[in-house]
Steps between C-alpha positions, in 0.01 A plus 500: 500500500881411511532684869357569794513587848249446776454552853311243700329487879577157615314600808315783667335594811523734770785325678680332209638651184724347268511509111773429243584683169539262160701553169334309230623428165420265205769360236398221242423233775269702661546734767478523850607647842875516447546735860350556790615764818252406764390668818780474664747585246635165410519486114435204309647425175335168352282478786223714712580349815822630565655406838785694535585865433579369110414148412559380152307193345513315234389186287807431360879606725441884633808667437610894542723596217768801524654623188623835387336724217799493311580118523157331562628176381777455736273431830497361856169307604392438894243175519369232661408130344232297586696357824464871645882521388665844477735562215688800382656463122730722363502572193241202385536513134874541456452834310738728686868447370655588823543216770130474707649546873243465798582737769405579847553849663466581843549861623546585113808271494537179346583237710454206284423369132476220326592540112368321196766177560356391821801718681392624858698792611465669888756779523595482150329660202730202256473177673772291376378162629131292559506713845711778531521676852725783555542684817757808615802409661357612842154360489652155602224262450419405154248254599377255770337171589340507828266345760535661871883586387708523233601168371681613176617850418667628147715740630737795292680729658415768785353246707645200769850674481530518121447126422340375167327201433247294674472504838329202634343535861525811652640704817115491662271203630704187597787558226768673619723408257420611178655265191634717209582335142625694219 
């Protein structure tokens, strides 16, 4: 046999039930259970214990793989090392000739990436520098440090009158007057 499937009653009475279902299969190191969906539906891929709805195990780094029928060798990989690390790779083998870009969308719109020379971009689909932030005219705050208050604003535009720069201190808590350098 090169397959099977089998289900199994881990334990029965009249007041518990539970079982699991197992995928088998054997290659030329031998086979083995390669997944399990248990009782409560948690899968198991590389293990039959699984502990969360899908729980992936492995000997060597787990990794889930996404790639395209038509380019399979161009790929992105989500994993996790030995330290319990998560890392997400784009494009791991170099094979696609466009630039690998990782990008995050929220509300199916990107709102930042980070392309294949280390550039991060928020706002900006072609981040010109290390960290490129880019904001409309009338959002005002392009970023902040901050503990109880504002202690350092980068301001464009719209906002405190139409100043630019940074604003150091801020109208609220005990600084009243805010320091501007442009």
């Amino acid at each position: 046999e090169y397959a099977a499937v089998a289900g199994e009653v881990v334990e029965h009475d009249n007041a518990t039930r539970s079982g699991s279902l197992n995928f088998f299969t054997v290659d030329a190191n031998g086979g083995g259970n390669r997944l399990t969906i248990d009782g409560s539906g948690n899968v198991g891929i590389g293990t039959t214990a699984p502990n969360s709805l899908l729980h992936l195990q492995s000997s060597v780094t787990p990794t889930i793989r996404l790639s395209q029928t038509a380019t399979p060798t161009a790929y992105a990989a989500i994993y996790s090392d030995s330290n319990g690390t998560v890392n997400i790779n784009a494009d791991p083998g170099n094979a696609s000739a466009a630039e690998s870009i990782f990008r995050v969308f929220v509300d199916n719109s990107e709102t930042m990436r980070i392309n294949s020379s280390g550039r991060v971009g928020i706002g900006t689909t072609a981040p010109s520098s290390l960290l490129d932030v880019e904001v409309a005219a009338t959002d005002g705050v392009a970023g902040s440090v901050a503990n109880s208050y504002p202690v350092a604003d980068f301001i464009v535009g719209g906002s405190g009158g139409g100043k630019r720069g940074l604003q150091i201190g801020g109208p609220t808590g005990s600084v009243s007057s805010p320091v501007y350098l442009k």
